[in-house]
Residue frames relative to the residue before (quaternion, step in Angstrom):
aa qw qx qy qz dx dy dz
X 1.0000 0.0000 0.0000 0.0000 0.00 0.00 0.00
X 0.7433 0.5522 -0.2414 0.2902 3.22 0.86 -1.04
X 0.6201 0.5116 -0.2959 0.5160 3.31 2.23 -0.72
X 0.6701 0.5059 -0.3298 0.4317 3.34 0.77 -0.22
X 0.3744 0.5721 -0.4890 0.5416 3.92 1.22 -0.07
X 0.8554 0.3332 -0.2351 0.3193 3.18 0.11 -1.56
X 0.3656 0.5595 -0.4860 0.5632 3.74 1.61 -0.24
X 0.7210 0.4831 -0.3687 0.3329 3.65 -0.45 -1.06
X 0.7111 0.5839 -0.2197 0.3241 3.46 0.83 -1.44
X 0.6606 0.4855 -0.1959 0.5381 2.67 1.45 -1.45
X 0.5044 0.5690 -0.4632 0.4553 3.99 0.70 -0.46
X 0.5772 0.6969 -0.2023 0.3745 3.62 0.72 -1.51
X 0.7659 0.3881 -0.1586 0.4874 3.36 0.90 -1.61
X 0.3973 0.6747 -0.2920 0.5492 3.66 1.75 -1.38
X 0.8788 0.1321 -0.2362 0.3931 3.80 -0.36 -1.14
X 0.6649 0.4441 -0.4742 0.3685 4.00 1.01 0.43
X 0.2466 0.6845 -0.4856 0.4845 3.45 1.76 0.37
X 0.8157 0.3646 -0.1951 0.4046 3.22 0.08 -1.91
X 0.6821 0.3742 -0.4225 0.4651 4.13 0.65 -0.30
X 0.4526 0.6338 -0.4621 0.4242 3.51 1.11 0.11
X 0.6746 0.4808 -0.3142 0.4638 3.08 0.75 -1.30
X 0.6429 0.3414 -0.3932 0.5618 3.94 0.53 -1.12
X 0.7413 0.2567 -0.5027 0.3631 3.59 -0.64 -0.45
X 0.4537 0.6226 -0.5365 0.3446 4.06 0.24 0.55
X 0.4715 0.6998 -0.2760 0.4602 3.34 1.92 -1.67
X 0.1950 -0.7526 0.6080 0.1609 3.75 0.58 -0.65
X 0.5949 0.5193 -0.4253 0.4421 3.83 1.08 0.22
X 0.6468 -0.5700 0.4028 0.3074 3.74 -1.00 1.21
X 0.5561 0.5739 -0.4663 0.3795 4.05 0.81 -1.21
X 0.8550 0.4305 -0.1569 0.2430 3.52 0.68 -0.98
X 0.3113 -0.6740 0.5016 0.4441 3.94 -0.49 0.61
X 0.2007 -0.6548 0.7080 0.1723 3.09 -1.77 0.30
X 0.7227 -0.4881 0.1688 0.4594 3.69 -1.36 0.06
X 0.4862 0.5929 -0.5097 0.3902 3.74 0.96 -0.17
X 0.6018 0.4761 -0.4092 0.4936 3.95 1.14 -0.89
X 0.6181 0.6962 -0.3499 0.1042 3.74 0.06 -0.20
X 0.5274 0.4227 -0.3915 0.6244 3.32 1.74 0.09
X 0.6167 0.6245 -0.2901 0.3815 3.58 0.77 -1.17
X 0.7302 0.4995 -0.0953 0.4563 3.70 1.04 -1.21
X 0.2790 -0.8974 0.3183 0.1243 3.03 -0.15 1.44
X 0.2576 -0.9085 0.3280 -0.0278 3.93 -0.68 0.67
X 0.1788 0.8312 -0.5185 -0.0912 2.95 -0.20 0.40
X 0.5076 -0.7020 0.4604 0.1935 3.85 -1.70 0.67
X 0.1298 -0.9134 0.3430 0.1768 3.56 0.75 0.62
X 0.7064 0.2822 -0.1855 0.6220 3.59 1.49 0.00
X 0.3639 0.6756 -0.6219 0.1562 3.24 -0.59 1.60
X 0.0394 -0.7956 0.5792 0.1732 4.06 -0.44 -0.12
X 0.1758 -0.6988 0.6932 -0.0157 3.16 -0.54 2.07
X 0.7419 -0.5004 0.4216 -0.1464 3.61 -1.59 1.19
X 0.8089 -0.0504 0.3005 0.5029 2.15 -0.70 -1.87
X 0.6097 -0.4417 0.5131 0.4122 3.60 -1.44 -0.25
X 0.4639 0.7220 -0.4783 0.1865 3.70 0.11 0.28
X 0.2893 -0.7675 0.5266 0.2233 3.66 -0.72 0.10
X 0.3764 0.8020 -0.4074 0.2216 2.97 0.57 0.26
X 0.6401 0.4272 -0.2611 0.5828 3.32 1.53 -0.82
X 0.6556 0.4706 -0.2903 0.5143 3.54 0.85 -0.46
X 0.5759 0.5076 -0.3825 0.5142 4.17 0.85 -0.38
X 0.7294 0.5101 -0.2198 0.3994 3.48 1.26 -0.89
X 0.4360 0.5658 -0.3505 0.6058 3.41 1.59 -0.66
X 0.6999 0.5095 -0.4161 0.2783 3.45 -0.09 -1.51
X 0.6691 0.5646 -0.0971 0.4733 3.25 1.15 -1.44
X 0.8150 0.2382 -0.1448 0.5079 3.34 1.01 0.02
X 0.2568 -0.8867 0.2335 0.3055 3.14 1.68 0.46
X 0.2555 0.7478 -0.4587 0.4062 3.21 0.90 1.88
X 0.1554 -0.7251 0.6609 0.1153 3.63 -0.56 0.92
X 0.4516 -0.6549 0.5852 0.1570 3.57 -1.54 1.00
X 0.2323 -0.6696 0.6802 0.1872 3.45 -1.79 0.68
X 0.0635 0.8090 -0.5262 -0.2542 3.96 0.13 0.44
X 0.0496 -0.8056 0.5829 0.0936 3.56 -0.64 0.62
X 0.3788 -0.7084 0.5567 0.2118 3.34 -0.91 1.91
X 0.3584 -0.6008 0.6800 0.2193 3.80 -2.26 -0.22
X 0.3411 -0.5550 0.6849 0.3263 2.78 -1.64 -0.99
X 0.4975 0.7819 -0.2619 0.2695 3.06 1.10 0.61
X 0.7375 0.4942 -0.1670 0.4290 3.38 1.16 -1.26
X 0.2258 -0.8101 0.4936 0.2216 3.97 1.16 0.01
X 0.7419 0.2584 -0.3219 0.5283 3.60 -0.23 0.16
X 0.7059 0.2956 -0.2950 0.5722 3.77 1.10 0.19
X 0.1768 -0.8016 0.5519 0.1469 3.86 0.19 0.72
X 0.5717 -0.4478 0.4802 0.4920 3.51 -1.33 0.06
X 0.5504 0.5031 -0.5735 0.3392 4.03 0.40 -0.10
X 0.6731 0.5667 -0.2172 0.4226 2.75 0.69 -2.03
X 0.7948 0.1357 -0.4086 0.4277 3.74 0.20 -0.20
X 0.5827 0.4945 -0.5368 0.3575 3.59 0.39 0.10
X 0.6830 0.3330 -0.4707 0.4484 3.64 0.86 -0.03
X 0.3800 0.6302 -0.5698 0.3658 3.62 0.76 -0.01
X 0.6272 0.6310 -0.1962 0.4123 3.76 0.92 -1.98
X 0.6746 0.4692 -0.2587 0.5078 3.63 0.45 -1.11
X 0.5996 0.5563 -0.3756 0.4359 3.47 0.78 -1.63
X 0.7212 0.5235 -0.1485 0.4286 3.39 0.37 -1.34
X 0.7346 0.4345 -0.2180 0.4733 3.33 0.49 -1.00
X 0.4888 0.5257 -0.4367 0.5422 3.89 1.28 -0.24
X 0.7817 0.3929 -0.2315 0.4253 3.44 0.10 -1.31
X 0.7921 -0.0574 -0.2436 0.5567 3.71 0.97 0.13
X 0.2625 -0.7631 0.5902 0.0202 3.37 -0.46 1.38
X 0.8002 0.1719 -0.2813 0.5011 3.06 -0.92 1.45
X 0.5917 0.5356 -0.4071 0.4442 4.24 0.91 -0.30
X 0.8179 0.0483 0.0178 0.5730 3.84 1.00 -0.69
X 0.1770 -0.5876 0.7832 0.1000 2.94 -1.99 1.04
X 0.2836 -0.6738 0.6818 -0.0278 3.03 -1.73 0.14
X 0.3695 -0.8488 0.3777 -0.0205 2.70 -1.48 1.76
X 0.1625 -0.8874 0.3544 0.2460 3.68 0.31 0.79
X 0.3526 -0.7445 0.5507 0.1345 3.54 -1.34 1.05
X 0.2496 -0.6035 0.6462 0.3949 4.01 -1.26 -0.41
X 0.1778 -0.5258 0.7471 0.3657 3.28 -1.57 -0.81
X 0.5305 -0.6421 0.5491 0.0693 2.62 -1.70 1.34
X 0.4313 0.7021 -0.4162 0.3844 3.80 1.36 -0.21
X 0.7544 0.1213 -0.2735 0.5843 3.56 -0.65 1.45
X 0.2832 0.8572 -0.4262 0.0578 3.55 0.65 0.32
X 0.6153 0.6293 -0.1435 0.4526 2.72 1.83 -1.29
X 0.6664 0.3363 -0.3950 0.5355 3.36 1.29 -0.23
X 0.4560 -0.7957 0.3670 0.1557 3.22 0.31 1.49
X 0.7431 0.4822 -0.2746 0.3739 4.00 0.09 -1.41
X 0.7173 0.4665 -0.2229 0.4670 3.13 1.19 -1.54
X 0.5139 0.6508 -0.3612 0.4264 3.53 1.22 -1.11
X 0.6903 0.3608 -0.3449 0.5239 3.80 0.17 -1.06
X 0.6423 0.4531 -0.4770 0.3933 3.73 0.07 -1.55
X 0.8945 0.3931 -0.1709 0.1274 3.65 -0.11 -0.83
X 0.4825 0.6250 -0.1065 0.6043 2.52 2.62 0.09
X 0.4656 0.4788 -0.3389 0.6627 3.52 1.97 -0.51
X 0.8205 0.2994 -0.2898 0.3914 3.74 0.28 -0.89
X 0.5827 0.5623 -0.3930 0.4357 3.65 0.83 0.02
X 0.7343 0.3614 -0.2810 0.5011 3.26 1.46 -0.71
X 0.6490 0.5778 -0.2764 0.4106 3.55 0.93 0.09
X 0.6929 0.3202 -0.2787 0.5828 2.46 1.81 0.00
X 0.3189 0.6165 -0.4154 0.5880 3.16 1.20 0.90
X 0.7982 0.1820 -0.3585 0.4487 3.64 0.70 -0.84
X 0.4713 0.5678 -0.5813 0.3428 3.59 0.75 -0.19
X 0.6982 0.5160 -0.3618 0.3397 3.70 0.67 -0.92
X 0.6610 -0.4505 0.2508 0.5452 3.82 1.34 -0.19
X 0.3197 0.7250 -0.5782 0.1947 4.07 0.69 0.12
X 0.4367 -0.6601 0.6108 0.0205 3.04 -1.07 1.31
X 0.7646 -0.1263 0.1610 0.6112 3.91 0.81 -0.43
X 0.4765 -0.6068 0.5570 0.3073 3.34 -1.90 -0.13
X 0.3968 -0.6528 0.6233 0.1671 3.70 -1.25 0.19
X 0.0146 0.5916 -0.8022 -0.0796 3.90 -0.86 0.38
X 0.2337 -0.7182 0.6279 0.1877 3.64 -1.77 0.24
X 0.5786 -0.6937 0.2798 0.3252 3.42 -0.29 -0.10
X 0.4071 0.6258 -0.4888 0.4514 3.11 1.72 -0.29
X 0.6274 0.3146 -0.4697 0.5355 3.81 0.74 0.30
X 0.7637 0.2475 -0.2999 0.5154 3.32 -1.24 1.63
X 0.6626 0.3801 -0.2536 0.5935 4.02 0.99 -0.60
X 0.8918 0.0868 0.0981 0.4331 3.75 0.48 -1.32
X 0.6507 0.5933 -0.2411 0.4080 3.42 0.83 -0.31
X 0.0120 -0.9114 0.4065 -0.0634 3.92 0.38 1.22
X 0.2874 -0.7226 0.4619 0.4264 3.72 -0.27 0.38
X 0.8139 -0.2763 0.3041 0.4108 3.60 -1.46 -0.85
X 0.5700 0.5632 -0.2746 0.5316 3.60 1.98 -0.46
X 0.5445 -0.5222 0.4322 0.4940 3.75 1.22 -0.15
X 0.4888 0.7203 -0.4435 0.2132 4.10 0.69 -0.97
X 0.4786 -0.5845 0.5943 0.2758 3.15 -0.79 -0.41
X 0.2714 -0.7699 0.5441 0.1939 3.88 -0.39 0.70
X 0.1950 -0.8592 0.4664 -0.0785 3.30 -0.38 1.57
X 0.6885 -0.5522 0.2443 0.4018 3.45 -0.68 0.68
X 0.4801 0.6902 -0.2348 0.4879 3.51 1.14 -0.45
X 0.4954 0.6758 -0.3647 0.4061 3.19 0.42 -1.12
X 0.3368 -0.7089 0.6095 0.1121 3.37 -1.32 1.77
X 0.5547 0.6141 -0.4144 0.3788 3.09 0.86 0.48
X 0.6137 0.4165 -0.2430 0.6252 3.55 1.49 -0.23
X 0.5950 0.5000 -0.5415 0.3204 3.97 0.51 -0.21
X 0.5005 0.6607 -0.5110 0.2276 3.56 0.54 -0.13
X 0.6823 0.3727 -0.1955 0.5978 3.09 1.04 -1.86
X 0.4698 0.5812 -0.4948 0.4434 4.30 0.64 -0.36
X 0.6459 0.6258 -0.2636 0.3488 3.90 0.77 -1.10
X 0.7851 0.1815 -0.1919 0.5602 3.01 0.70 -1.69
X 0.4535 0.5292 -0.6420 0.3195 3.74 0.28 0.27
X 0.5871 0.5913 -0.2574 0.4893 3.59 0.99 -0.89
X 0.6885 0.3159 -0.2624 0.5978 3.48 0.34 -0.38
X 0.7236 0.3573 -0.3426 0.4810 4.00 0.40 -0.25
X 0.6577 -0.6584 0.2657 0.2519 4.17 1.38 0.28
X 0.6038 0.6646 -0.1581 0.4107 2.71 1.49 -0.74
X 0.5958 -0.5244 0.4900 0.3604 3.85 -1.29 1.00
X 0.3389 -0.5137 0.7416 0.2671 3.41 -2.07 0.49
X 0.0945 -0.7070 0.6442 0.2761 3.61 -0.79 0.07
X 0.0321 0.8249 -0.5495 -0.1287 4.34 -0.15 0.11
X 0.5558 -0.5239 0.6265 0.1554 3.58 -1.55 0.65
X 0.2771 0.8591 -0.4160 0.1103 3.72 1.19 0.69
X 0.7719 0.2025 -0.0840 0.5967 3.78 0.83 -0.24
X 0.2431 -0.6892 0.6814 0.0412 3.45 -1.51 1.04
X 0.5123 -0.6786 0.4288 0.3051 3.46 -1.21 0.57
X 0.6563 -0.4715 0.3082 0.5019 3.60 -0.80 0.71
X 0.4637 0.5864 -0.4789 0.4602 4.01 0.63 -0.91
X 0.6090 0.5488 -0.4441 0.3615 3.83 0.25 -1.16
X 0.8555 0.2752 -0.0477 0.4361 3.79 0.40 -0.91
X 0.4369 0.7158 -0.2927 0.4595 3.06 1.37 1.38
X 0.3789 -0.6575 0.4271 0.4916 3.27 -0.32 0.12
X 0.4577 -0.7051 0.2314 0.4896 3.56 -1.16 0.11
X 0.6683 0.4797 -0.4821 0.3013 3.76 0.97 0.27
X 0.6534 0.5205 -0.4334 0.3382 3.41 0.99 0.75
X 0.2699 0.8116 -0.4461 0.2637 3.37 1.40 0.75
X 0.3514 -0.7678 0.4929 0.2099 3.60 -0.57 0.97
X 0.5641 0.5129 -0.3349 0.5536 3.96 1.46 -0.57
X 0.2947 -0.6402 0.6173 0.3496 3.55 -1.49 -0.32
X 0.6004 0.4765 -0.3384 0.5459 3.37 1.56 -0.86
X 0.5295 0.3653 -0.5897 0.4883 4.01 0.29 -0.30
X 0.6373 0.6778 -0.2954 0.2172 3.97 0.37 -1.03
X 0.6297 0.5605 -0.1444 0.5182 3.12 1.31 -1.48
X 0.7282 0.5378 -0.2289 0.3579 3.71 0.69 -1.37
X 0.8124 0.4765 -0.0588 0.3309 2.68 1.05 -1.33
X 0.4676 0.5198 -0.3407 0.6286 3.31 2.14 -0.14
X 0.5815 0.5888 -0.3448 0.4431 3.70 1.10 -0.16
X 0.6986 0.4475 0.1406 0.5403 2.56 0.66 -1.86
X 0.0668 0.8295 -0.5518 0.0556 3.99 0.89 0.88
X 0.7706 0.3944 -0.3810 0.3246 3.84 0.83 -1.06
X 0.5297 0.5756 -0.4187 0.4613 3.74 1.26 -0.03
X 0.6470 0.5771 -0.3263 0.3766 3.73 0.94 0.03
């Protein structure tokens, strides 16, 4: 929770840099920093957790409405767990956040059942208010069939649930690209924060 405040904050600062810069332009098309409470916003990449408001007290304050957008990624927080976190949140401020919905990829290999229960988990996800879909990357980074491969986006095994998102309108959101740091060793990383994760975080490396 605490890195992602400071992600937000730091976005926050990032986009009054940039109206600084247009209001310098001296040309009317552009906001400058007086437009910056007034000018609405929205953050399209956060992943709220927990129940907390904090990211959402901070929008409010900055007229900025949140997109939270859940994974498969964080294991001790499942896609339930964070889509009811989202809702939780999203009652108590109607209209400040949407929310992205994710699957797990656990039991893929039993393929039939895998889709059947992934079409209905996510459909029921949009009846509840999803705003889009989530892919994580552990598909294509970590995820191998019974041949050793690597399960790749492609995979006929994923057009089912790829279909009915398609038929229900709704965005794919994917985990498609890693920063160059990703395919480094780890003492030549130029970030500390690529650095840190990734000494955690050994199978994404």
């Amino acid at each position: 929770m605490k890195n992602k405040s400071i992600t937000s904050c730091f976005l926050i600062l990032f986009l009054g840099i940039i109206l600084t810069a247009y209001g310098c332009m001296d040309n009317p098309e552009y906001y400058d920093t007086s437009d910056y409470i007034t000018l609405e916003k929205i953050d399209a990449h956060v992943h709220i957790n927990a129940a907390n408001p904090l990211l959402i007290t901070l929008g409010l304050e900055n007229n900025m409405r949140l997109i939270t957008i859940n994974t498969d990624a964080w294991g001790v927080y499942t896609v339930t767990d964070q889509e009811n976190t989202a809702l939780e949140l999203i009652a108590g401020y109607p209209g400040q956040l949407a929310y992205i919905a994710s699957f797990s990829m656990d039991g893929w290999e039993n393929q039939e059942y895998w889709q059947k229960k992934t079409i209905e988990d996510l459909s029921a996800s949009i009846e509840k208010g999803a705003s889009g879909v989530k892919v994580w990357k552990n598909i294509g980074l970590v995820l191998k069939d019974q041949a050793g491969e690597f399960l790749m986006i492609d995979d006929p095994v994923l057009d089912p649930v790829f279909d009915f998102i398609a038929t229900q309108g709704l965005p794919l959101y994917g985990h498609i690209g890693e920063p160059r740091n990703t395919w480094l060793p780890l003492e030549e990383m130029t970030v500390a924060q690529d650095y840190n994760y990734f000494v955690d975080h050994p199978q994404y490396h």
